[in-house]
N, C-alpha and C positions, 0 to 999 in steps of 0.2 A: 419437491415442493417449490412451487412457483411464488416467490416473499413480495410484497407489498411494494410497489412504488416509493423510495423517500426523495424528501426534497433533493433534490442539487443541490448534495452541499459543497461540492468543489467550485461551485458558481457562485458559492450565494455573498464569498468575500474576493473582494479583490484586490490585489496587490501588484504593486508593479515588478514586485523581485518573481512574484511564481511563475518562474519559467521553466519546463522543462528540459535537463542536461540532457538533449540526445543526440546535438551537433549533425539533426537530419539523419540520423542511423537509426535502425530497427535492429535489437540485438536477437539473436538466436537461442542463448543461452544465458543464465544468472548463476550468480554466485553471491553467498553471502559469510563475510564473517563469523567465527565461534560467539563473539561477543553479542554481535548483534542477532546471531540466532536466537539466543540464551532471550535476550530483552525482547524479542519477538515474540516466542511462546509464552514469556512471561507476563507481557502486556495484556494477551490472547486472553490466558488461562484464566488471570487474576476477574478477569469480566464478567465469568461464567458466573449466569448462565443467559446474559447479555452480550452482544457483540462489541467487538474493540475494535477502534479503530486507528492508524495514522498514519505519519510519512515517512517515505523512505530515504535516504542520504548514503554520498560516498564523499571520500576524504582526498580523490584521486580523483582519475581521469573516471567517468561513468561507465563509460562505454568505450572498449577497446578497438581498436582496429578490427580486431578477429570476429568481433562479434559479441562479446564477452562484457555483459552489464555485471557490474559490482555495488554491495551492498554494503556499508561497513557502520551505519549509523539508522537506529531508530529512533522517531519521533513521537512515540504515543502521544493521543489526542483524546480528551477526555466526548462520549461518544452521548451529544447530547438531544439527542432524538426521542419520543414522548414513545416511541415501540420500541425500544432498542433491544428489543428480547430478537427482532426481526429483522431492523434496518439503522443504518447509523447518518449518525450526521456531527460532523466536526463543532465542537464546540467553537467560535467565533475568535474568542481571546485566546485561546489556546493552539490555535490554525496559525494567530499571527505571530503571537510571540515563538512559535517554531520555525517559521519561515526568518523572523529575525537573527534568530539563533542559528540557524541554517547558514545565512547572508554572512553574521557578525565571524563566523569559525571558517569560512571561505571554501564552505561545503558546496555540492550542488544537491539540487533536489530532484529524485531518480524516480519518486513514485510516488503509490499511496497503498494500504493496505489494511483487510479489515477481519474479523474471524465469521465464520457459521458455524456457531454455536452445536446443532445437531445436522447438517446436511453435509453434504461435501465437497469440496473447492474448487465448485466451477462456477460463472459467471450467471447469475442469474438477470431475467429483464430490467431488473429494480437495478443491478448493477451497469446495463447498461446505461439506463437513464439518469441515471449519476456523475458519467462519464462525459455525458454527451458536452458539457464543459467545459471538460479538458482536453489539454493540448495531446498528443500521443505521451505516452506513459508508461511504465511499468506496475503495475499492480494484482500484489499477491492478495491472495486466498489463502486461512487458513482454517480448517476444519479441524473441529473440535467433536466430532457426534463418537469418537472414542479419545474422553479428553488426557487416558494416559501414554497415547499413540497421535500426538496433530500430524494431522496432513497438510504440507503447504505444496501450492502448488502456486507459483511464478508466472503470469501471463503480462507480453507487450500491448496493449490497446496501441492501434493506429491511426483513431479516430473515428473507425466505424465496424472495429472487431476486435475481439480478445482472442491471442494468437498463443496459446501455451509454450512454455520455454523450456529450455532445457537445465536441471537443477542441479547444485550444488553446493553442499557447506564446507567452508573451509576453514583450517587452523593456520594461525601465524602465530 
Protein backbone atom coordinates (compact mmCIF):
# COMPACT_ATOMS: atom_id res chain seq x y z
CA UNK A 1 0.00 0.00 0.00
CA UNK A 2 1.23 3.07 -1.44
CA UNK A 3 0.61 5.89 2.14
CA UNK A 4 -0.33 9.42 1.36
CA UNK A 5 2.14 12.26 0.87
CA UNK A 6 2.97 14.07 4.49
CA UNK A 7 4.41 17.39 4.91
CA UNK A 8 8.28 17.58 5.17
CA UNK A 9 8.47 17.45 8.35
CA UNK A 10 12.24 17.23 8.76
CA UNK A 11 12.17 20.75 6.76
CA UNK A 12 9.57 22.28 8.21
CA UNK A 13 11.94 23.37 11.49
CA UNK A 14 15.18 24.42 11.43
CA UNK A 15 17.94 24.49 13.47
CA UNK A 16 21.34 25.29 13.36
CA UNK A 17 22.68 22.22 15.53
CA UNK A 18 20.63 19.53 12.90
CA UNK A 19 23.45 18.15 11.53
CA UNK A 20 23.91 14.88 10.60
CA UNK A 21 26.93 12.79 12.39
CA UNK A 22 28.16 10.94 9.37
CA UNK A 23 31.72 12.59 8.95
CA UNK A 24 31.01 11.98 4.91
CA UNK A 25 30.64 8.15 5.62
CA UNK A 26 27.92 5.77 4.36
CA UNK A 27 27.67 3.05 6.91
CA UNK A 28 26.99 -0.52 5.60
CA UNK A 29 25.66 -1.86 8.74
CA UNK A 30 23.75 -0.73 12.13
CA UNK A 31 23.70 -1.56 15.39
CA UNK A 32 21.67 -0.75 18.13
CA UNK A 33 21.64 -0.92 21.89
CA UNK A 34 19.36 -3.50 24.35
CA UNK A 35 18.26 -0.26 25.88
CA UNK A 36 17.58 1.68 23.10
CA UNK A 37 15.88 -1.30 21.32
CA UNK A 38 13.64 -1.82 24.32
CA UNK A 39 12.55 2.33 23.92
CA UNK A 40 12.38 1.73 20.27
CA UNK A 41 9.57 -0.74 20.10
CA UNK A 42 8.20 0.71 23.08
CA UNK A 43 7.67 4.11 21.44
CA UNK A 44 6.39 2.06 18.18
CA UNK A 45 3.96 -0.02 20.05
CA UNK A 46 2.65 2.40 22.62
CA UNK A 47 1.26 4.36 19.14
CA UNK A 48 -0.70 1.64 17.92
CA UNK A 49 -2.72 1.91 15.99
CA UNK A 50 -1.00 5.31 14.89
CA UNK A 51 2.46 5.71 13.74
CA UNK A 52 5.36 6.85 15.94
CA UNK A 53 7.85 8.60 15.22
CA UNK A 54 11.62 10.11 16.26
CA UNK A 55 15.26 10.45 16.44
CA UNK A 56 17.90 8.53 16.55
CA UNK A 57 21.31 9.21 18.92
CA UNK A 58 24.72 7.73 19.72
CA UNK A 59 26.83 8.60 22.76
CA UNK A 60 30.14 7.75 20.83
CA UNK A 61 31.63 8.04 17.73
CA UNK A 62 28.26 7.30 15.01
CA UNK A 63 30.01 5.69 12.55
CA UNK A 64 32.94 3.62 12.81
CA UNK A 65 35.79 3.27 10.57
CA UNK A 66 34.46 -0.12 9.49
CA UNK A 67 31.47 0.95 8.49
CA UNK A 68 29.51 0.31 11.53
CA UNK A 69 26.71 3.00 12.50
CA UNK A 70 25.62 2.73 16.32
CA UNK A 71 22.48 3.53 18.06
CA UNK A 72 22.50 3.88 21.84
CA UNK A 73 19.89 6.62 22.37
CA UNK A 74 16.18 7.22 21.34
CA UNK A 75 14.35 10.43 20.86
CA UNK A 76 10.58 9.87 20.59
CA UNK A 77 8.60 12.65 19.00
CA UNK A 78 5.17 13.15 19.71
CA UNK A 79 3.71 12.37 15.88
CA UNK A 80 1.65 15.28 15.16
CA UNK A 81 0.16 14.79 11.80
CA UNK A 82 -3.96 15.12 11.36
CA UNK A 83 -3.62 11.23 9.54
CA UNK A 84 -1.21 9.76 11.74
CA UNK A 85 -3.10 6.44 11.35
CA UNK A 86 -0.91 6.86 7.81
CA UNK A 87 1.90 9.49 8.04
CA UNK A 88 3.78 11.28 10.72
CA UNK A 89 5.01 14.61 11.17
CA UNK A 90 7.34 15.81 14.24
CA UNK A 91 5.58 17.79 16.51
CA UNK A 92 7.50 21.28 16.42
CA UNK A 93 8.47 21.63 20.17
CA UNK A 94 9.13 18.41 20.75
CA UNK A 95 11.76 18.05 17.45
CA UNK A 96 13.48 21.14 19.15
CA UNK A 97 13.66 20.42 22.67
CA UNK A 98 15.27 16.89 21.32
CA UNK A 99 17.71 18.20 19.29
CA UNK A 100 18.51 20.47 22.43
CA UNK A 101 18.81 17.62 24.58
CA UNK A 102 20.82 15.93 21.97
CA UNK A 103 23.33 19.16 21.71
CA UNK A 104 23.19 19.68 25.75
CA UNK A 105 24.34 15.52 26.47
CA UNK A 106 27.21 15.91 23.58
CA UNK A 107 25.35 13.32 21.62
CA UNK A 108 25.14 13.25 17.90
CA UNK A 109 22.22 12.90 15.98
CA UNK A 110 22.41 9.64 13.69
CA UNK A 111 18.78 9.56 12.23
CA UNK A 112 15.11 9.52 12.32
CA UNK A 113 12.63 6.84 12.59
CA UNK A 114 8.99 6.00 12.34
CA UNK A 115 6.62 2.80 12.61
CA UNK A 116 3.90 1.14 9.73
CA UNK A 117 1.61 0.33 11.83
CA UNK A 118 0.04 -2.69 9.33
CA UNK A 119 2.72 -2.70 6.26
CA UNK A 120 6.23 -3.53 6.36
CA UNK A 121 9.43 -1.73 6.72
CA UNK A 122 10.42 -0.42 3.56
CA UNK A 123 10.41 3.05 2.41
CA UNK A 124 7.44 4.12 0.94
CA UNK A 125 7.08 7.42 -1.67
CA UNK A 126 5.57 9.51 1.19
CA UNK A 127 8.93 8.54 2.82
CA UNK A 128 10.72 9.62 0.27
CA UNK A 129 9.34 12.88 0.07
CA UNK A 130 9.93 13.48 3.58
CA UNK A 131 13.47 12.96 3.13
CA UNK A 132 13.95 15.11 0.44
CA UNK A 133 15.12 17.64 3.30
CA UNK A 134 17.52 15.96 4.88
CA UNK A 135 20.93 15.72 4.90
CA UNK A 136 22.02 11.86 4.33
CA UNK A 137 20.82 9.77 7.31
CA UNK A 138 19.99 6.85 8.87
CA UNK A 139 16.40 5.99 9.17
CA UNK A 140 14.71 3.02 10.53
CA UNK A 141 11.51 1.36 9.68
CA UNK A 142 9.45 -0.34 12.01
CA UNK A 143 6.71 -2.61 11.23
CA UNK A 144 4.25 -3.44 13.30
CA UNK A 145 1.41 -5.36 10.89
CA UNK A 146 2.29 -8.48 13.46
CA UNK A 147 2.51 -6.06 16.54
CA UNK A 148 3.70 -9.13 18.87
CA UNK A 149 6.78 -9.74 16.31
CA UNK A 150 8.10 -5.75 14.96
CA UNK A 151 10.15 -5.84 12.30
CA UNK A 152 12.82 -3.05 12.04
CA UNK A 153 14.68 -2.75 9.36
CA UNK A 154 17.62 -0.04 9.30
CA UNK A 155 18.19 1.97 5.89
CA UNK A 156 21.17 4.89 4.99
CA UNK A 157 19.28 7.51 2.79
CA UNK A 158 22.02 9.27 0.63
CA UNK A 159 20.13 11.95 -0.46
CA UNK A 160 18.38 10.44 -3.22
CA UNK A 161 17.78 6.48 -1.98
CA UNK A 162 17.33 4.28 0.88
CA UNK A 163 20.01 1.73 1.00
CA UNK A 164 18.99 -1.13 3.50
CA UNK A 165 21.76 -1.99 6.24
CA UNK A 166 22.88 -4.59 7.71
CA UNK A 167 21.15 -5.28 11.48
CA UNK A 168 22.08 -5.84 14.71
CA UNK A 169 21.10 -5.55 18.47
CA UNK A 170 23.37 -5.56 20.98
CA UNK A 171 23.99 -6.06 24.93
CA UNK A 172 26.51 -4.32 26.97
Amino acid sequence: MIRQPHPASLGQVQSPSMEIASNGQSPSKAEITTEAWLALIESCTSELPNEACGILACSQQPIAPDGLLRIDRIFPIRNASSSSKQTFTFDPKEWVQALLSIQKNRQSLVGFYHSHPTTAPVPSLADLEGMKYAPAASYWIVSLADSQHPVVQPYWFNGTAFIPLMFAQISV
